[in-house]
N, C-alpha and C positions, 0 to 999 in steps of 0.2 A: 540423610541419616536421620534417627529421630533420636531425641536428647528426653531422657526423663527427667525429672526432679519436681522441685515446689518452688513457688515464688518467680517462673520462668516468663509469665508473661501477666501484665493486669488484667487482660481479657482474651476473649476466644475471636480469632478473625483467618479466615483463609485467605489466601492470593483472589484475588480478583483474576487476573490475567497474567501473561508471557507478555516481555519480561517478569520473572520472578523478582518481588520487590527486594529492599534491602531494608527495610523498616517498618514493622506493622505492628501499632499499639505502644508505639516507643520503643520497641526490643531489636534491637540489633543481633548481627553474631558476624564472626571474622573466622577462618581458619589459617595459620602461619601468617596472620596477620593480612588475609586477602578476602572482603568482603564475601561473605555465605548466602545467597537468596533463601528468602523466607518460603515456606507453601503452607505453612500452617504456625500459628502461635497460640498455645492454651497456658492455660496457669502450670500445669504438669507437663505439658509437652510442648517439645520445639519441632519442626520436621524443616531440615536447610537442606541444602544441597551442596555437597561438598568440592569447593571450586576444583576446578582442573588442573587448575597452575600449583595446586600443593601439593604433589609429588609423594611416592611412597616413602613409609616412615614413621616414627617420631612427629606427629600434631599437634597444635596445643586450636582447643576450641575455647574462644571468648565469646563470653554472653552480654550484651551491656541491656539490663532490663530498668528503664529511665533514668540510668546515671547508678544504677548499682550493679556493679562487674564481677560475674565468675570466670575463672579460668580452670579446663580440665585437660589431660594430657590423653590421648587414644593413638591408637595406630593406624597407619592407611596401608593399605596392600595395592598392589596393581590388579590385582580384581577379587570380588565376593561375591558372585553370582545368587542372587536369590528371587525368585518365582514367585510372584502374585498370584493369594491362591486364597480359597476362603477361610472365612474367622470362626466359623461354627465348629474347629475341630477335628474335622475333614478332612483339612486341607486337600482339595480338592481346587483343579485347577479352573484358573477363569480366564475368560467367560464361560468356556464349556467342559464339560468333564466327563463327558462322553463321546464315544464316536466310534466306528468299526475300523479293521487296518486299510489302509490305503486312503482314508481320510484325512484331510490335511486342519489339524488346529494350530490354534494360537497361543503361543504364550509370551507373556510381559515378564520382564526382568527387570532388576537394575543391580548396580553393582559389578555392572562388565566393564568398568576401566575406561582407558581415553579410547576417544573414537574420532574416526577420521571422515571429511574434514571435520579439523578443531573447529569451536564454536565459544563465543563467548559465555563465558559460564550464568546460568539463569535467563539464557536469552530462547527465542527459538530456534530451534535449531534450523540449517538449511535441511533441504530432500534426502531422507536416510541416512544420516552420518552413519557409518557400520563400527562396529568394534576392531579394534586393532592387533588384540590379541584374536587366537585362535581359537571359536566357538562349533561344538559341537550339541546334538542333539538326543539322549536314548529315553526309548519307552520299553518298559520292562529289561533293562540294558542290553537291547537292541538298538543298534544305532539308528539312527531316522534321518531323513533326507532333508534340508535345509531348503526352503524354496524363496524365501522371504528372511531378512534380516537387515533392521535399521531403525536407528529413531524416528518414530512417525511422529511428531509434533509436539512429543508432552515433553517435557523437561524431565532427565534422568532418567526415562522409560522406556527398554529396546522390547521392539517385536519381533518375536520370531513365529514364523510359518513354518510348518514342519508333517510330513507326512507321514502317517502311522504305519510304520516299516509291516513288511509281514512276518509271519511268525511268532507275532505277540500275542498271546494265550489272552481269552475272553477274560472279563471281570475286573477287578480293582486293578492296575496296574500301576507303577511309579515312572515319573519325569523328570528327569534330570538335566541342566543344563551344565554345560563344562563349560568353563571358559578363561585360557590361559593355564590347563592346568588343575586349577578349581573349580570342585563338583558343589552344584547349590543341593540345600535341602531337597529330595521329594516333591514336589504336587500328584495329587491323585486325580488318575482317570479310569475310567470304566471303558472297557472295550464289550460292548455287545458282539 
């Protein structure tokens, strides 16, 4: 998740590598009280990773930035599906945002919930942990074929492989992933 505010970190540092640290620039953070991996610390932003072990609900997020301590209260769901998709506005999906039907893209997620096998939280993960709840695929809300699905190596990051169903009308079209129930925002692609 990424945390806004001011005075959140004395300087800009990203993770170096997996495992995701638990300390960068003096900045801590905890959720329910269980260590949060860093991937990013800036003076305005945090980006942690919200452990596994803290269960849907009622969170309290602790910040300790060199001995001076915020605490905020948010909610966790068992999933928020949301698609990696570009900043310019677009939103248009990445890597690719084009393709004709019966071509198979990629999209990244996060926010799909616990995945199986468990993995220690910030670590790498083993080969494809999959999601636990039930994930599904539409383009133009048409349903799309799942070919690929799993954590490929990043931390918090599921890929899914998906084949552009037929039927879907040329031009700007929408991406939706479900999972568990809940539908993520949009990404746009272009069907030539």
């Amino acid at each position: 998740m990424s945390v806004y505010g001011s005075n959140l970190s004395p300087g800009t540092e990203h993770a170096p590598r997996i495992p995701l640290p638990l300390n960068m620039q003096g900045v801590s953070a905890t959720v329910n009280g269980f260590p949060a991996p860093l991937l990013d610390v800036l003076p305005g932003q945090l980006n942690v990773q919200v452990p596994y072990e803290t269960g849907a609900g009622t969170a309290i997020l602790g910040v300790n930035n060199n001995g001076s301590v915020a605490y905020f209260a948010f909610q966790v769901v068992a999933a928020s599906p949301g698609i990696f998709m570009t900043e310019d506005g677009k939103r248009n999906l990445v890597p690719y945002s084009t393709a004709q039907v019966g071509s198979v893209l990629s999209a990244y997620i996060t926010g799909e919930g616990d995945v199986a096998p468990p993995y220690i939280t910030g670590s790498a993960p083993p080969p494809f942990p999959t999601p636990t709840l039930p994930v599904s695929v539409t383009v133009a809300g048409i349903r799309a074929t799942i070919q690929f699905i799993g954590i490929n190596g990043l931390v918090g990051v599921t890929q899914i492989n998906f084949a552009v169903p037929a039927g879907v009308p040329t031009g700007l079209q929408p991406v939706v992933v479900t999972v568990g129930g809940v539908a993520s925002p949009p990404a746009m692609v272009t069907i030539n």
